[in-house]
C-alpha positions as CSV (number, residue, x, y, z in Angstrom):
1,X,17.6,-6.8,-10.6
2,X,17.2,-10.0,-8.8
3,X,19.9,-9.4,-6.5
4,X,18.8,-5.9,-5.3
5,X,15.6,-7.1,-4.8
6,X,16.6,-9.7,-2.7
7,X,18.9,-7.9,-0.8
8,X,16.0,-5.0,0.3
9,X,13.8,-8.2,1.1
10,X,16.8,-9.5,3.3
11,X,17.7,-6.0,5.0
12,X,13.8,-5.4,5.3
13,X,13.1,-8.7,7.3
14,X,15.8,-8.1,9.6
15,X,14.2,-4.9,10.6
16,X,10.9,-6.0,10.9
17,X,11.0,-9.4,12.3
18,X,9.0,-12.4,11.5
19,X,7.1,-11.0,9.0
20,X,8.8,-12.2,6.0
21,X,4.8,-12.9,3.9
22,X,3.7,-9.1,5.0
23,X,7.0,-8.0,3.8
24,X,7.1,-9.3,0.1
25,X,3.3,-8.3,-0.2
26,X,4.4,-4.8,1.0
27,X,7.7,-4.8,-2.1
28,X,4.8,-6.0,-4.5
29,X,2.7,-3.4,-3.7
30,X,5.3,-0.8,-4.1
31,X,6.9,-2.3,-7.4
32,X,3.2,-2.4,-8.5
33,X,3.0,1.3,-8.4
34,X,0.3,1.1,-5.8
35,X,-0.2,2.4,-2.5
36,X,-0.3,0.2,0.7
37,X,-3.0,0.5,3.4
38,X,-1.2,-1.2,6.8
39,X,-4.3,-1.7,9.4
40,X,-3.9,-3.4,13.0
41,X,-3.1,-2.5,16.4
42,X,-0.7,0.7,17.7
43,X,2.7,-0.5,18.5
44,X,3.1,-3.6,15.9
45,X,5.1,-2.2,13.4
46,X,3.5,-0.4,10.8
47,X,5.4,2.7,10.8
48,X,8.7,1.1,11.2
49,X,8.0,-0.5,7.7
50,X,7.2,2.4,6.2
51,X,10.3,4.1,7.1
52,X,11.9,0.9,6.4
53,X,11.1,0.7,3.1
54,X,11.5,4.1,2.2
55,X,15.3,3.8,3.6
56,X,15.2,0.9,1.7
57,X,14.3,2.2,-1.9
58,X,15.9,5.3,-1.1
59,X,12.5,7.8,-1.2
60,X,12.1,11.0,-0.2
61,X,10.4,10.2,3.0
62,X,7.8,12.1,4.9
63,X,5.4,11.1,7.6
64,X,2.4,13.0,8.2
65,X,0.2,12.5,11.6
66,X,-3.6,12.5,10.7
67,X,-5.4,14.0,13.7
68,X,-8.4,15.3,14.5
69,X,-8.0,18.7,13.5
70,X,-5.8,18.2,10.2
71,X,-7.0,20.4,7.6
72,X,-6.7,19.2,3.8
73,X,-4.3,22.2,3.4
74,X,-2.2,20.8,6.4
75,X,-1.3,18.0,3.6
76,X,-1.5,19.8,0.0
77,X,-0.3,23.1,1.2
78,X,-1.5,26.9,0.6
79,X,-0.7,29.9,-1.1
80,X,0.5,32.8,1.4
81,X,0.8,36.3,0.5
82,X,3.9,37.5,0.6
83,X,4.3,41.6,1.3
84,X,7.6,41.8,-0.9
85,X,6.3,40.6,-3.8
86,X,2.6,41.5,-3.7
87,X,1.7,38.3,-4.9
88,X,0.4,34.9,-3.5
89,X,2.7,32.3,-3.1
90,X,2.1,28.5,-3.4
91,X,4.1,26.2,-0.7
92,X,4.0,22.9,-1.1
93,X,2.5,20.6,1.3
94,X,4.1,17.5,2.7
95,X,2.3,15.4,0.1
96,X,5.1,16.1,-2.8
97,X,7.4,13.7,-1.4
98,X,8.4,10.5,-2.5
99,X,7.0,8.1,-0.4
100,X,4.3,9.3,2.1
101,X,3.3,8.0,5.5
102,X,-0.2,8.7,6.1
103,X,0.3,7.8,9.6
104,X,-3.0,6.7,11.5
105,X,-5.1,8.0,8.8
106,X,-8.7,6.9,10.2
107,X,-7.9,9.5,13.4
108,X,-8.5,12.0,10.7
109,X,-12.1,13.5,9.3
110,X,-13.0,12.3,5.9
111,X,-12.7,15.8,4.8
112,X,-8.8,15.9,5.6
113,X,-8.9,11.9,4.3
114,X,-10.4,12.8,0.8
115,X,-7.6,15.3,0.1
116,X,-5.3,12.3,-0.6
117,X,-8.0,11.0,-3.1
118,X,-6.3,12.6,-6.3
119,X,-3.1,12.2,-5.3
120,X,-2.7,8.9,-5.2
121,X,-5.1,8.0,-8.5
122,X,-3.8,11.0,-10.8
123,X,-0.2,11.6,-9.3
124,X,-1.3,15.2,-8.5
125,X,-3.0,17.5,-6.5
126,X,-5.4,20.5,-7.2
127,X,-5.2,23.0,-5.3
128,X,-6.5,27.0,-5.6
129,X,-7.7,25.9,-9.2
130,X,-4.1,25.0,-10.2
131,X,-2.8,21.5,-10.5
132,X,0.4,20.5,-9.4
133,X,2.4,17.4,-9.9
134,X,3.6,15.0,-7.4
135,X,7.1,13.5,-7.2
136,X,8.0,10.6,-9.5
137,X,8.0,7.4,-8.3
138,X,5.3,8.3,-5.4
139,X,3.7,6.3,-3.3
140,X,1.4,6.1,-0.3
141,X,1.5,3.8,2.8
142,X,-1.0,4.7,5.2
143,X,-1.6,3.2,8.9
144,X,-5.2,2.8,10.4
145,X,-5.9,1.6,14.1
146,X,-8.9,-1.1,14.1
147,X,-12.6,1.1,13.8
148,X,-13.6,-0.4,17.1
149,X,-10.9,2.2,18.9
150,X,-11.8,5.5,20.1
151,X,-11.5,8.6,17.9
152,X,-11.4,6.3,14.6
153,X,-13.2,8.5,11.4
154,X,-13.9,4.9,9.1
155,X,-12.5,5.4,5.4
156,X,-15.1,5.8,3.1
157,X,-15.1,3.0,-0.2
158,X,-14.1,5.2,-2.3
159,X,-10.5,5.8,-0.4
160,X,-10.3,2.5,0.4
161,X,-10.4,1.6,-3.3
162,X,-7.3,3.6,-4.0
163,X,-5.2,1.4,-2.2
164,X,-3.6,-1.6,-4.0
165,X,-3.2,-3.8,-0.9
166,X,-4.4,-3.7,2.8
167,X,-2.4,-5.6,5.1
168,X,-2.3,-6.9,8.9
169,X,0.8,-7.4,10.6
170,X,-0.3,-9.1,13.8
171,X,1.7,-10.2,16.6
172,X,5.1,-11.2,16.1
173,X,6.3,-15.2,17.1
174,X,7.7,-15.9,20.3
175,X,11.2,-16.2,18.7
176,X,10.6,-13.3,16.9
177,X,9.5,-11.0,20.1
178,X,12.5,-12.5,21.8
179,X,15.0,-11.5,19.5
180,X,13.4,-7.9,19.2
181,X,13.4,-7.9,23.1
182,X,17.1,-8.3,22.9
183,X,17.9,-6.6,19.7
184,X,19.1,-3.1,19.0
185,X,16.4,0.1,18.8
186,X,14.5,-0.2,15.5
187,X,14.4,3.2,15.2
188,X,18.4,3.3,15.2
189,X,18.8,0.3,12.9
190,X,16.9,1.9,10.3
191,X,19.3,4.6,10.1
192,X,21.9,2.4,9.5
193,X,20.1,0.8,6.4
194,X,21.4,1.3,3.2
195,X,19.6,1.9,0.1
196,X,19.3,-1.4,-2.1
197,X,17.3,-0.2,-4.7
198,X,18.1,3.0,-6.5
199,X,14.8,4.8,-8.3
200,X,16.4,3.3,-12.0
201,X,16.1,-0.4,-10.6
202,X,12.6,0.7,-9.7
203,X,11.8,1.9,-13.4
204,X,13.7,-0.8,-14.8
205,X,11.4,-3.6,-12.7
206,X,8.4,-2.5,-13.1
207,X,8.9,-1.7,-17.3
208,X,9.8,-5.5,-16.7
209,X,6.7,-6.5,-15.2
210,X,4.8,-5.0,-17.6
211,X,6.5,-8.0,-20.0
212,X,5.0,-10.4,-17.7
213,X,2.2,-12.9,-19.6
214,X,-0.8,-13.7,-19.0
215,X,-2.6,-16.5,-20.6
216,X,-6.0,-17.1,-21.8
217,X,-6.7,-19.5,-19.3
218,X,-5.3,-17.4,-16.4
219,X,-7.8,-14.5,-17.4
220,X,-10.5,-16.6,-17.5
221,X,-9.3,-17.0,-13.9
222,X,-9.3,-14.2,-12.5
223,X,-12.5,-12.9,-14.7
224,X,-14.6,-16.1,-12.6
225,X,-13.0,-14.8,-9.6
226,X,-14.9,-11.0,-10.2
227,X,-17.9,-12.9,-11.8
228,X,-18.2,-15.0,-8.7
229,X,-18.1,-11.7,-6.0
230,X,-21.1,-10.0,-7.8
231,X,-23.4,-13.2,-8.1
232,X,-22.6,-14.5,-4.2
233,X,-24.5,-13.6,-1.2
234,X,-21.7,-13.7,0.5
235,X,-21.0,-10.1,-0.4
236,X,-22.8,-6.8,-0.2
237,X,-21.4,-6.0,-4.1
238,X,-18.9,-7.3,-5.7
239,X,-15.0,-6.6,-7.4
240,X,-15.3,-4.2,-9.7
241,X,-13.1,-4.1,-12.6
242,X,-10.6,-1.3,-11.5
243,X,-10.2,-4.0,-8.6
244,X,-9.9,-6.8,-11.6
245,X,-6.9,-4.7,-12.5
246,X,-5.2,-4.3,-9.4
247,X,-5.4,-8.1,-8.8
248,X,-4.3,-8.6,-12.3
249,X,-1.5,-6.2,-11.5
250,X,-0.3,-7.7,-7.9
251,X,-0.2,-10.4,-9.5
252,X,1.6,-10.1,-12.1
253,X,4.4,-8.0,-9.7
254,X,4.2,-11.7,-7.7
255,X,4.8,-13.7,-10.1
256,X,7.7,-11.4,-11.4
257,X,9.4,-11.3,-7.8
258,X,9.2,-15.2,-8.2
259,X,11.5,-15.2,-11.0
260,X,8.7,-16.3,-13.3
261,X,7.9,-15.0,-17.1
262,X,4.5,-16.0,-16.5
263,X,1.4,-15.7,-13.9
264,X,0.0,-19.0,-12.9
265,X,-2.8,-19.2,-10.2
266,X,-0.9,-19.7,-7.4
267,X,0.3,-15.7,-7.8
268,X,-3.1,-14.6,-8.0
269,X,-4.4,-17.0,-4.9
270,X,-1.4,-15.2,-2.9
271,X,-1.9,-11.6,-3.3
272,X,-6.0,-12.1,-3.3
273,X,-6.2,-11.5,0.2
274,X,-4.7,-8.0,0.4
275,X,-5.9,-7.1,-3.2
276,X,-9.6,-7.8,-2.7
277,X,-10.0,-8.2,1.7
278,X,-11.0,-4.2,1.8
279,X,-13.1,-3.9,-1.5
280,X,-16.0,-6.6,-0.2
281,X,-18.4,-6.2,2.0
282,X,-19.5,-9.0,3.9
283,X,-19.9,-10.5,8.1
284,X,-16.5,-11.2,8.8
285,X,-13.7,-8.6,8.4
286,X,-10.5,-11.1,8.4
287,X,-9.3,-10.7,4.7
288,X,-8.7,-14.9,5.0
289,X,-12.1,-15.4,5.4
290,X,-13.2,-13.0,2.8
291,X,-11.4,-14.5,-0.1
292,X,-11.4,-18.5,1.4
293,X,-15.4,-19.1,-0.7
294,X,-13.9,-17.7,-3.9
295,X,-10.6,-20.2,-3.1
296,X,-13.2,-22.6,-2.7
297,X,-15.8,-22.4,-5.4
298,X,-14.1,-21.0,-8.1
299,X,-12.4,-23.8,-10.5
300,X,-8.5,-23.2,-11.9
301,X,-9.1,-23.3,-15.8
């Protein structure tokens, strides 16, 4: 299991360049059975690691554009009648894929937003009074353009809190521009990626993450972490504990990917940032800055 993860790192970061960090949070995320929320500029990357990864992992991959005018049936699908049979007809939506690109989501209206809301907590959607399962593994990676850009719909807490991990991917280095400058089409080298992990070294990871201990100690961590977010002015409210478990989760998934039996601190001071940056509240919106007073006041057993 080792090897194959290491080899989708590898193939991963020489697709998306310089971005090894934003990379392994991304894996985490995924082996973590969560769903990732990519937010920064157009034109940095974010859908090329989506599609990346899902070449990668070997998903069934679809890509849906949120607009303006996206209906929630547009994503779940409909029933149509059909003549011949004199009956209504469900047709799945592009939701029941694998892995799902939720491609500039914020363009959309939180009305089309919301219809992801069950899908990526239960694994299903409802639709016409009937529920319907998704795919198994399935995930979510969505894309959002900064709120300050025209035609942005903000995401409302409650979608926000669905997604394990937001990320920023930021500019690339100078060597790391150059060498995409006079690299080969990103779009082209994805298609030549091969799958390095099959959907049974998926299940077989995260059954072994599960296995992963936690101490005493390391729980009274984390529970001073979330103790120290609802007492501190520094936020408008605090973690709350279904955030508790996704940081207890990522980290976990961390410390597994670091060839460790165990969580120490460090793996819950790493994925902190993208576990908890979205969920607070408070002046500054760089997810460093959120998370650096609870780095800084709150004591490792």
């Amino acid at each position: 299991m080792t090897r194959a993860l290491e080899s989708l790192l590898h193939a991963a970061n020489q697709v998306v360049l310089g971005k090894e960090i934003q990379i392994r949070l991304a894996i985490c995320c995924l082996l973590a059975r969560g769903h990732l929320l990519i937010e920064d500029l157009p034109g940095v990357g974010k859908t090329t690691l989506a599609h990346t990864l899902a070449k990668l992992m070997g998903m069934d991959y679809q890509r849906i554009q949120f607009t303006s005018d996206l209906l929630p049936a547009d994503i779940l699908g409909a029933s149509v009648f059909e003549p011949e049979k004199q009956q209504f007809t469900f047709h799945p939506g592009p939701i029941f894929r694998q892995m799902v690109l939720a491609d500039e989501i914020n363009r959309a209206t939180p009305k089309a937003q919301s219809a992801l809301l069950e899908a990526m907590e239960e694994r299903q959607v409802t639709v016409e009074g009937k529920t319907y399962a998704l795919p198994q593994p399935f995930f979510v990676i969505a894309t959002q353009n900064p709120s300050h850009q025209l035609g942005t719909f903000p995401l409302p807490e409650s979608q926000l809190d669905r997604f394990l991990m937001r990320l920023e991917l930021g500019y690339p280095s100078a060597a790391a521009e150059r060498a995409l400058l006079a690299g080969q089409n990103r779009q082209q080298l994805i298609q030549t990626l091969q799958t390095q992990l099959l959907p049974e070294d998926l299940q077989a990871m995260q059954l072994a993450i599960a296995q992963v201990h936690t101490a005493e100690p390391l729980l009274d961590y984390v529970q001073a972490i979330l103790a120290f977010t609802r007492r501190s002015q520094e936020y408008a409210c605090g973690l709350s504990p279904r955030a508790g478990l996704a940081l207890m989760q990522a980290a976990k998934t961390w410390a597994f990917m670091q060839q460790r039996d165990a969580v120490i601190p460090e793996d819950v001071q790493a994925v902190l940032p993208a576990v908890a940056g979205h969920r607070l509240r408070p002046s500054s919106n760089d997810a460093e800055a959120i998370v650096a007073p609870i780095l800084a006041q709150v004591a490792i057993p």
